[in-house]
C-alpha positions as CSV (number, residue, x, y, z in Angstrom):
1,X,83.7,-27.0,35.5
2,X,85.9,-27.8,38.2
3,X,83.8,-26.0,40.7
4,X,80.7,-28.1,39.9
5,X,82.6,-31.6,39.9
6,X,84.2,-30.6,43.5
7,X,80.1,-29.8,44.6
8,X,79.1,-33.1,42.9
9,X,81.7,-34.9,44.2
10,X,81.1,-33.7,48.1
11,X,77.4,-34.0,47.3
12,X,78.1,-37.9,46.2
13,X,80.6,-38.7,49.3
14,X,78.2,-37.1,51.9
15,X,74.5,-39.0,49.7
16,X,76.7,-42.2,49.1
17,X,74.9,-42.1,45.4
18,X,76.6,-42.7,42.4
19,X,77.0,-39.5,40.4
20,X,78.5,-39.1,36.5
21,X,78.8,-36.2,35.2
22,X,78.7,-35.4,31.2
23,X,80.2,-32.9,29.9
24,X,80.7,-31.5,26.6
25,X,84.0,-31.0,24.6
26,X,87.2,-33.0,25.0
27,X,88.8,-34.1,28.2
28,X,91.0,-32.1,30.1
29,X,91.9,-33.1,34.1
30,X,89.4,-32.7,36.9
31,X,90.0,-34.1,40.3
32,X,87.3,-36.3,41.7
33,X,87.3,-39.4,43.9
34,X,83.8,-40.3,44.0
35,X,82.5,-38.9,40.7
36,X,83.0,-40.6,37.5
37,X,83.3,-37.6,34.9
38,X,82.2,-38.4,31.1
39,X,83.5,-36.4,28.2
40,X,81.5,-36.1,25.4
41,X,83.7,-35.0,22.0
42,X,81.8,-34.4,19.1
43,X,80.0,-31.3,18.7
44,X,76.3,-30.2,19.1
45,X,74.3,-32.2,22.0
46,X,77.2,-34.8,22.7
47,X,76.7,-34.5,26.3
48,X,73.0,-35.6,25.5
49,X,73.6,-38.5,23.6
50,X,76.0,-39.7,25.8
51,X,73.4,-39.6,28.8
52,X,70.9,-41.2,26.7
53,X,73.3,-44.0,25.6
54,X,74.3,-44.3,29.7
55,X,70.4,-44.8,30.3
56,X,69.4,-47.1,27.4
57,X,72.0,-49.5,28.6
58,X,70.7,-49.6,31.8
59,X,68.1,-47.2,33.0
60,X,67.2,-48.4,36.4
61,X,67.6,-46.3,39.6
62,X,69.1,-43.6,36.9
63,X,68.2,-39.9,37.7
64,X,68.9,-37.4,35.2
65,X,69.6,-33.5,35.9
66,X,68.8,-31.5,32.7
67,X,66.8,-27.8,32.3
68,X,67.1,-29.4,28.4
69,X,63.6,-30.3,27.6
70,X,64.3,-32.2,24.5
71,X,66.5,-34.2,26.8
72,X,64.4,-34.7,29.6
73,X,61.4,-36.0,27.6
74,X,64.1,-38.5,25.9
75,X,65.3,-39.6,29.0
76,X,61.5,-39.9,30.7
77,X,60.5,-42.4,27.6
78,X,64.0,-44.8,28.4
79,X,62.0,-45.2,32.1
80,X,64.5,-42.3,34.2
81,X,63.4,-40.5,36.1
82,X,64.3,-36.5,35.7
83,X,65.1,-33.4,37.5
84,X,65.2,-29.8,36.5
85,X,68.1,-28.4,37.2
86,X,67.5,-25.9,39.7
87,X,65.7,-28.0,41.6
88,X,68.8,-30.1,41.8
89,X,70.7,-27.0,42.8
90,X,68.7,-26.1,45.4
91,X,69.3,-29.5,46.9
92,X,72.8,-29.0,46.7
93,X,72.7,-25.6,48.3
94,X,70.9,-27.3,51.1
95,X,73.1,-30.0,52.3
C-alpha cells in the first residue's frame, strides 16, 4: 500500500488534483502530503461504501478508479464519472 500512496501522491503534486484514496481494513501509517488516505474498517466491500458515501455527498468533479463493476455502475448512477483501473495505471506509468 505504501508503494501506491507514494505513486498517487507524486501523481497528485505533479496533476494538482485532489486524490483520496480508500482502502480497506484498519488504519495503520502511510506517509502522504498531498493525498488524503481513507480507511475503511468493517469487512466485506467497506472500501466501496465508503467511496459511494464520499460521492453521494457531493459527486461533482468526482472521478472514481475501480476494475469493480458493481462499484463502478454505483458510482455512474450518483453522476461520477469512472475509470477502469488499468487505464488509470497506464496514465500513471506515463507521467
Amino acid at each position: 500500500m505504501a508503494d501506491l500512496v507514494a505513486t498517487l501522491d507524486d501523481f497528485a503534486s505533479s496533476s494538482g488534483d485532489e486524490v483520496i484514496a480508500v482502502l480497506d481494513g484498519r488504519p495503520f501509517a502511510l506517509e502522504a502530503a498531498e493525498v488524503e488516505v481513507v480507511f475503511a474498517p468493517g469487512g466485506p466491500n467497506a472500501a466501496d461504501e465508503e467511496i459511494l458515501r464520499l460521492i453521494a455527498a457531493d459527486a461533482r468533479d468526482k472521478v472514481v478508479v475501480t476494475s469493480d463493476r458493481a462499484l463502478a455502475e454505483q458510482a455512474k448512477a450518483l453522476g461520477t464519472r469512472v475509470v477502469g483501473a488499468g487505464e488509470f495505471r497506464g496514465r500513471l506509468d506515463s507521467s
